[in-house]
C-alpha positions in Angstrom: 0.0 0.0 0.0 2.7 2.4 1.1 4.8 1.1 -2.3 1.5 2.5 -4.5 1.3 5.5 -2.7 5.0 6.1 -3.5 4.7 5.4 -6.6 2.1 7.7 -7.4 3.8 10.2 -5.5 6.8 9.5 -8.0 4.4 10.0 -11.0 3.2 13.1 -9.9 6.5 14.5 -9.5 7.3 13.5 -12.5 3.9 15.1 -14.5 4.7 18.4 -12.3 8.5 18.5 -13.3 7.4 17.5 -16.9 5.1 20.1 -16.7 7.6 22.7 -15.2 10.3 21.6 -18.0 7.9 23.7 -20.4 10.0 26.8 -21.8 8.8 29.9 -21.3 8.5 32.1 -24.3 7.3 35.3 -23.4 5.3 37.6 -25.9 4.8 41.3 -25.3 1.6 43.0 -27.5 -0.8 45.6 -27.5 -4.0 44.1 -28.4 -6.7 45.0 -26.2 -10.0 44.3 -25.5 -11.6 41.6 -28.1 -8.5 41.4 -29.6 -6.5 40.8 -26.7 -8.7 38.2 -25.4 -8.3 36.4 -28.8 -4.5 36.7 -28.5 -4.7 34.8 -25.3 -7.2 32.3 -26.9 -4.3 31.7 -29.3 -1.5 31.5 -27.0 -3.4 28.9 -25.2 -4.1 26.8 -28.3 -0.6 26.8 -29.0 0.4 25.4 -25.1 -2.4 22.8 -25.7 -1.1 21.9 -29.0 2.4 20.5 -27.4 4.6 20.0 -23.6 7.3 21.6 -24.7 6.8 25.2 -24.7 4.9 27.5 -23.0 4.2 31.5 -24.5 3.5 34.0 -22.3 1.4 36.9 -23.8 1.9 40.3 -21.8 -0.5 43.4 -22.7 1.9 46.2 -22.2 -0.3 49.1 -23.0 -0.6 50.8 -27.1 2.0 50.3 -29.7 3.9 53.1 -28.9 3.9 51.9 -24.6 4.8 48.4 -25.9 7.5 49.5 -28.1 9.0 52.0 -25.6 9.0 49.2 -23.0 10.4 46.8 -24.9 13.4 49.4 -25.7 13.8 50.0 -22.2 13.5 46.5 -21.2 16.0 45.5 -23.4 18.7 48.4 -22.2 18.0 46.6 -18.4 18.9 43.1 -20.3 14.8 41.8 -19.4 13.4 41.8 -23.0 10.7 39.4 -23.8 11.3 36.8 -26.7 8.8 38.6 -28.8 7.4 42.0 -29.2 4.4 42.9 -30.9 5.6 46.2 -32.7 3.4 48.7 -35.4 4.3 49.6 -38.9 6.1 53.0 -37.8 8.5 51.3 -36.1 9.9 49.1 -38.5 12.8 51.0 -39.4 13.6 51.7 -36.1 14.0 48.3 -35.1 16.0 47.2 -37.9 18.3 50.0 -37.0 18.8 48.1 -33.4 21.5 46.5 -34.5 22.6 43.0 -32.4 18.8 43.6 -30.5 16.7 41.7 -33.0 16.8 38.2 -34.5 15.9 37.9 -38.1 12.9 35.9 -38.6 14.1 34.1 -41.7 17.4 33.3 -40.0 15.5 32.5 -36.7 13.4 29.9 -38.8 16.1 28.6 -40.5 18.4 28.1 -37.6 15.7 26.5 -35.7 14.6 23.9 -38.5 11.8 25.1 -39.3 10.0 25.0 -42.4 9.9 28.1 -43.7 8.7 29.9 -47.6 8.3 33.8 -48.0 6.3 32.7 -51.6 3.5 31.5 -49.5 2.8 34.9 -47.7 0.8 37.4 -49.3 3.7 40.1 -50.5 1.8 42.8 -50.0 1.7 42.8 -46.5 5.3 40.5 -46.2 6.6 43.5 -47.8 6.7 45.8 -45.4 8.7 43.4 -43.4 11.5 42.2 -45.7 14.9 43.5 -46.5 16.1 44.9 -49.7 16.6 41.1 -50.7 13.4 39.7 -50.2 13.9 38.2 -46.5 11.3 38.6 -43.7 12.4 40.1 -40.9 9.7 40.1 -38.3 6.5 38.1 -38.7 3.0 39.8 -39.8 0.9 39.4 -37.5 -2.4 42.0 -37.5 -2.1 43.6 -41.1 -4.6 46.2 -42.6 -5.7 48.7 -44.9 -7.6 51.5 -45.8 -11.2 51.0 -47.4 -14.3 53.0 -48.1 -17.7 51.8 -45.5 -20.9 53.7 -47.1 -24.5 53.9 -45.9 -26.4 51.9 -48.5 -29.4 53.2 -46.2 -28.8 56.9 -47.1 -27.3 56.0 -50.5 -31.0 54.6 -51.3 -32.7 57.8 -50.0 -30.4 60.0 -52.1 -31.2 57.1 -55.2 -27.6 56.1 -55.5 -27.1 52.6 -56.6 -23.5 52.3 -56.8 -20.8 52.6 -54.3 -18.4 55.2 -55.5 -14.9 53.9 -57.1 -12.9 57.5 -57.8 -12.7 60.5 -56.3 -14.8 62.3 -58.8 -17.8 59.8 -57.8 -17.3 60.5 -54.1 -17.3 64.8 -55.0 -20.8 63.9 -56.7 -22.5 61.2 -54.2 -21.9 63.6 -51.8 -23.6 66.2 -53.6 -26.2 64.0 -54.3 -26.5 63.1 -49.9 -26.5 66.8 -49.4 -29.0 67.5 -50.9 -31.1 64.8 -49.6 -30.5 66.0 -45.8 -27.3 64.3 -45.4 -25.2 66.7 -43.5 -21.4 65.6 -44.7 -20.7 63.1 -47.6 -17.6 61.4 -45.7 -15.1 61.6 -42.9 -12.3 59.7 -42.7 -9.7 57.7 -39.9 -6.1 58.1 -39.6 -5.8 61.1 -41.9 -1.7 60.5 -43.2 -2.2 56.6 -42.9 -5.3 57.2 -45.5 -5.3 60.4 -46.9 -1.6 60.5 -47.9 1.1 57.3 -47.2 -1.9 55.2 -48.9 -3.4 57.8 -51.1 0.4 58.0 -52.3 0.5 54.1 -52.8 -3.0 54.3 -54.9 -1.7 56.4 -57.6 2.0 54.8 -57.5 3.7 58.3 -56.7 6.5 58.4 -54.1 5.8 59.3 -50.4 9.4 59.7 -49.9 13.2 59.1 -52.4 15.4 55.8 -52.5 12.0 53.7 -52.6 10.0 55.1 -49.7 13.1 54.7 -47.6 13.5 51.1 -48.1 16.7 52.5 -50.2 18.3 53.8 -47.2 18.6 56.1 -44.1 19.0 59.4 -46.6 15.8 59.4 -47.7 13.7 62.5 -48.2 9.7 63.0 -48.0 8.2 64.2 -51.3 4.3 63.9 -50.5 4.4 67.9 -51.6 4.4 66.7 -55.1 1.9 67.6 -57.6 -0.7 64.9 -57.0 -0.7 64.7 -53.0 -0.8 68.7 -53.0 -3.6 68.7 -55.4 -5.5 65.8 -53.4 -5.1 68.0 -49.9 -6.1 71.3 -51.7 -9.7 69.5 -52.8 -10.5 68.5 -49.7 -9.6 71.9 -48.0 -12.5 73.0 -50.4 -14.6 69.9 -49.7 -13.8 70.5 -45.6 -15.5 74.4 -46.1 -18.3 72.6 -48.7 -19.4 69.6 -46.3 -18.6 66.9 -48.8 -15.4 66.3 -45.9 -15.8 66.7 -42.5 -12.7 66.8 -40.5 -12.8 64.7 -37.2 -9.5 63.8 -36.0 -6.3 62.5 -36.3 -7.2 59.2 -35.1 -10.6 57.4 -35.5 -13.1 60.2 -34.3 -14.7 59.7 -37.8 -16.6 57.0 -36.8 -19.1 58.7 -34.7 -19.7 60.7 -37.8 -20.6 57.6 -39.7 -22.5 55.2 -36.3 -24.3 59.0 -36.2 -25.1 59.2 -40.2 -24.0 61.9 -40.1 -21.5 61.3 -42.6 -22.3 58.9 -45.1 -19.2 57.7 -46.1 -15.8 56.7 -43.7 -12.6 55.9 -44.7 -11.1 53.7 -42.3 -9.3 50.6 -41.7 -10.2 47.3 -43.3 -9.8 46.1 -39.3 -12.6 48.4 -38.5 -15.7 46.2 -39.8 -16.0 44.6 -36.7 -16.6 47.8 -34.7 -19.0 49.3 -37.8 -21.0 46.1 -37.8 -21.4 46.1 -34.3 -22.3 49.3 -33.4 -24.0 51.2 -37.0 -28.0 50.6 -37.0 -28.2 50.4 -40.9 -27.0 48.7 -43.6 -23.8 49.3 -44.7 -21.5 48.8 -47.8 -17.5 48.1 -48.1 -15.7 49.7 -51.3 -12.0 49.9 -52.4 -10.5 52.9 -51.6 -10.8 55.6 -54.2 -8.5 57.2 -56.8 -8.6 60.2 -58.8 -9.5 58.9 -62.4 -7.2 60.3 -65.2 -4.3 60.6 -62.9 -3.7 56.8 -62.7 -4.4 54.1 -65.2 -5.0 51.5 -63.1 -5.4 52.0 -59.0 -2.5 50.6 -56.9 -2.7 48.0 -54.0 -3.0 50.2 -51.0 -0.2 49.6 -48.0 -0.9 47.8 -44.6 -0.9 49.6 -41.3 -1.1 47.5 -38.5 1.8 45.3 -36.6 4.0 42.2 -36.6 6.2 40.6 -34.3 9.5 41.0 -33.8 11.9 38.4 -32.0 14.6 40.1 -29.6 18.3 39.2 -29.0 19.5 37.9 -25.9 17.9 34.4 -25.0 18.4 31.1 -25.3 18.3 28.9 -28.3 15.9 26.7 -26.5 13.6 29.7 -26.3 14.2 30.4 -29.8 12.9 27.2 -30.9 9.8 27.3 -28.8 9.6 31.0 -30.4 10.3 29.3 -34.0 7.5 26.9 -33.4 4.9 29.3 -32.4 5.5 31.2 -35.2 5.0 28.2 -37.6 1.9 27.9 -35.8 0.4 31.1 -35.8 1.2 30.8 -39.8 -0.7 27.6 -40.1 -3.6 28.2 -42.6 -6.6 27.6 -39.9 -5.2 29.4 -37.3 -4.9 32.7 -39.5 -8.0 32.3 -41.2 -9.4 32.4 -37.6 -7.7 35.7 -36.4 -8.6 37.0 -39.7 -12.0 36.5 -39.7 -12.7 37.2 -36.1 -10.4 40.6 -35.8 -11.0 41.6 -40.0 -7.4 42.0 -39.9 -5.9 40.4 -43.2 -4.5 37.1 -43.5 -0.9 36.8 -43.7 -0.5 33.7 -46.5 -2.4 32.7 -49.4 -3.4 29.6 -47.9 -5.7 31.3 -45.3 -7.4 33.6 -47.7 -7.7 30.6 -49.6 -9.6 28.6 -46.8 -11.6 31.4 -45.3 -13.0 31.9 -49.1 -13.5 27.9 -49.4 -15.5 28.1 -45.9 -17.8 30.8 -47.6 -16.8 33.5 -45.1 -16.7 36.2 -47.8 -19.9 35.2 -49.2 -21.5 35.5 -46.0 -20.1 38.7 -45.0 -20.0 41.0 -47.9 -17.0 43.4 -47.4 -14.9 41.5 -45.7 -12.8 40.3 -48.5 -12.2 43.9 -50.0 -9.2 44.7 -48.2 -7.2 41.7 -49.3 -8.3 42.5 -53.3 -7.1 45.5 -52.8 -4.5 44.3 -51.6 -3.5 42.0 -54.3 -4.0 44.4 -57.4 -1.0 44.0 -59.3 2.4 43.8 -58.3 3.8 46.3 -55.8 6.0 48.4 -57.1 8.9 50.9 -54.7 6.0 53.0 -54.5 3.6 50.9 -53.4 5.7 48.2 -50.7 5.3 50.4 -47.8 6.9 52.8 -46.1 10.5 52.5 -43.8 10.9 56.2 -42.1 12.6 56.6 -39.0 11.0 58.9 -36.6 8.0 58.2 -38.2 5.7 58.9 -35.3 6.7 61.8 -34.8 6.7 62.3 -38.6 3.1 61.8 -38.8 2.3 64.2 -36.0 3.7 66.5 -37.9 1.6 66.2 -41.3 -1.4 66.0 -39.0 -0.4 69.5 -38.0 -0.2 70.2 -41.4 -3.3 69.2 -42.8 -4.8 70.7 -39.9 -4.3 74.0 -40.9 -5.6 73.1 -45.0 -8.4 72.0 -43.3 -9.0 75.3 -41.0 -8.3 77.3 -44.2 -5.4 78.9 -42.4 -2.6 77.8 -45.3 -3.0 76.4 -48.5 -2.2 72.8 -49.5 1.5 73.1 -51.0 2.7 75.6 -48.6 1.4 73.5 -45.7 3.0 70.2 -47.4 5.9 71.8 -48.0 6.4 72.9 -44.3 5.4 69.2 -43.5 8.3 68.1 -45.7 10.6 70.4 -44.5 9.9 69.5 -40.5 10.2 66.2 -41.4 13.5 65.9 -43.5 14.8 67.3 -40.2 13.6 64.1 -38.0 14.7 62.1 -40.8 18.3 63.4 -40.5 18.1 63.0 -36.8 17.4 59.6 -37.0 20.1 59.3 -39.6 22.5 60.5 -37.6 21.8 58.1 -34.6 22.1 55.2 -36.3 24.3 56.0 -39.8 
């Protein structure tokens, strides 16, 4: 009797120390609410899915609190094995030289199968080096798209959504006069209005490729098409066909309101619009200014990806390696993609969520990743790699704040914005040439 009790004593142990002998792979992110509940749903899965390794997610706050403590984290030598990191900061990590771990080489080092053909490149391509190789791992990708009111689109008798911007000048028009107060508003107003209107009509946001060329690049959104854009909707802002409502996503009240009858937001939005507007509502690509572009461009992913930090072992790395091949697997992106409207990462997930008839159930959702996919991008249209580019976009906010106010007019206020940030640019150049 006392031998059985030993021996299940001895078995215990051994579960708890088998269980113990997990490594610990910790992942720092800043996906809140649904999201972040969903992120722990995932981490879990993972856990489940094998003994071997264990991931840790850790909210740390927004991007830019999750990047900043990961920075300082790293200087006191505590840095977590992953960090969750937004589009804006891309160039700054890969300017951290010795304090990240290449995802490609991470993959490869660790065995793991790995293909960069099998993710979609529009949204791989912000990630990659000038030679095609994935540095940090896409995780919540998204862009830009145009959400209508079909509700007061039928009032005004419009039957189509609009596709340029000389269809949303005349909808709106059209809205107005039937009662509608504005004809849009819009989210994000640099993410939309000029790094992805710039991307649309394949004209350079900034020299040597958008900065992927280099640390001396230069902004040139004050050329004649961007200046052009921002001067019409100065006139549209005074007219009511725009409505400014700031630099983040205050737009959306506008539209939940009706307000405004059109929103330019994220493609990650729908979730929030479905939930929350009480009419029936349309998804369109974003529009371009016909004549001034034969064919529209794919539009550029905001968004984050994770990033794997120096400075642990290469046990960890492999448990890191083989979450990463699972948070790729097809199923477990069409998942996060279809609850969070984020964009899946590799053709095999679009491919499933379209074969589970996700798309045709939820009209909308499938616009962002067509737009995506138009074409091939080109240096105009991978994305943007800016250093300082927070700080960047506060300043073109400020900017297009005072078109909007009718203070300055569109080229002199671009100009200044160029001019401001050239001078972050070379301070950022100079840290880290």
């Amino acid at each position: 009797m006392h031998k059985l009790k030993l021996a299940s004593v001895v078995v215990g142990l051994s579960v708890a120390g088998s269980a113990l002998a997990a490594t610990e792979v910790e992942w720092w992110h800043a996906m809140g609410g649904a999201n972040g509940e969903k992120v722990n749903e995932i981490a879990k899965n993972f856990n489940d899915s094998q003994d071997a390794y264990e991931v840790k997610p850790v909210y740390k706050g927004n991007y830019t609190e999750t990047m900043t403590s990961a920075i300082a984290a790293f200087r006191a030598k505590q840095q977590p094995a992953i960090v969750q990191v937004f589009e804006v900061g891309t160039a700054s990590m890969m300017a951290a030289k010795g304090a990240i771990y290449p995802v490609h080489q991470l993959m490869r080092e660790s065995g793991q199968p790995f293909d960069e053909s099998t993710y979609l490149s529009a949204v791989t391509g912000y990630y990659t080096s000038s030679e095609g190789k994935m540095l940090s791992m896409p995780f919540n990708s998204s862009t830009p798209v145009l959400y209508y009111n079909k509700d007061l689109f039928k009032k005004a008798g419009i039957s189509q959504a609009p596709k340029t911007w000389q269809d949303v000048e005349s909808v709106s028009k059209k809205l107005q006069a039937s009662g509608v107060t504005c004809g849009f508003t819009t989210a994000w107003q640099s993410w939309v209005q000029l790094e992805n209107f710039s991307s649309r009509h394949n004209v350079p946001f900034a020299t040597l490729d958008n900065g992927f060329g280099g640390l001396k690049t230069e902004l040139a959104f004050n050329g004649p098409l961007q200046v052009a854009h921002v001067k019409k909707m100065g006139e549209w802002q005074k007219s009511g066909v725009f409505s400014y409502s700031g630099r983040t996503n205050d737009g959306a009240a506008k539209f939940y309101s009706q307000e405004c009858a059109m929103f330019t937001e994220s493609s990650a939005g729908y979730a929030g619009i479905k939930r929350n507007a009480k009419f029936d509502f349309g998804v369109a690509e974003l529009p371009y200014w016909e004549g001034k572009v034969k064919q529209p461009s794919n539009t550029i992913i905001g968004g984050a990806s994770l990033w794997v930090l120096q400075g642990h072992t290469k046990e960890e790395y492999k448990g890191v390696a083989s979450f990463l091949s699972y948070l790729s697997r097809a199923s477990v992106q069409a998942d996060w993609h279809q609850f969070s409207g984020y964009l899946p990462i590799t053709h095999a997930a679009y491919d499933l969520t379209k074969g589970q008839g996700f798309y045709a159930a939820n009209p909308g959702t499938e616009t962002g990743v067509i737009q995506m996919t138009t074409g091939t991008p080109t240096a105009n249209t991978k994305g943007l790699r800016l250093g300082n580019f927070v700080q960047i976009r506060g300043v073109i906010d400020e900017a297009l704040e005072t078109v909007w106010s009718g203070d300055v007019d569109a080229q002199t206020a671009l100009d200044t914005a160029v001019e401001r940030g050239n001078s972050l640019l070379r301070k950022f150049e100079k840290a880290n040439d």
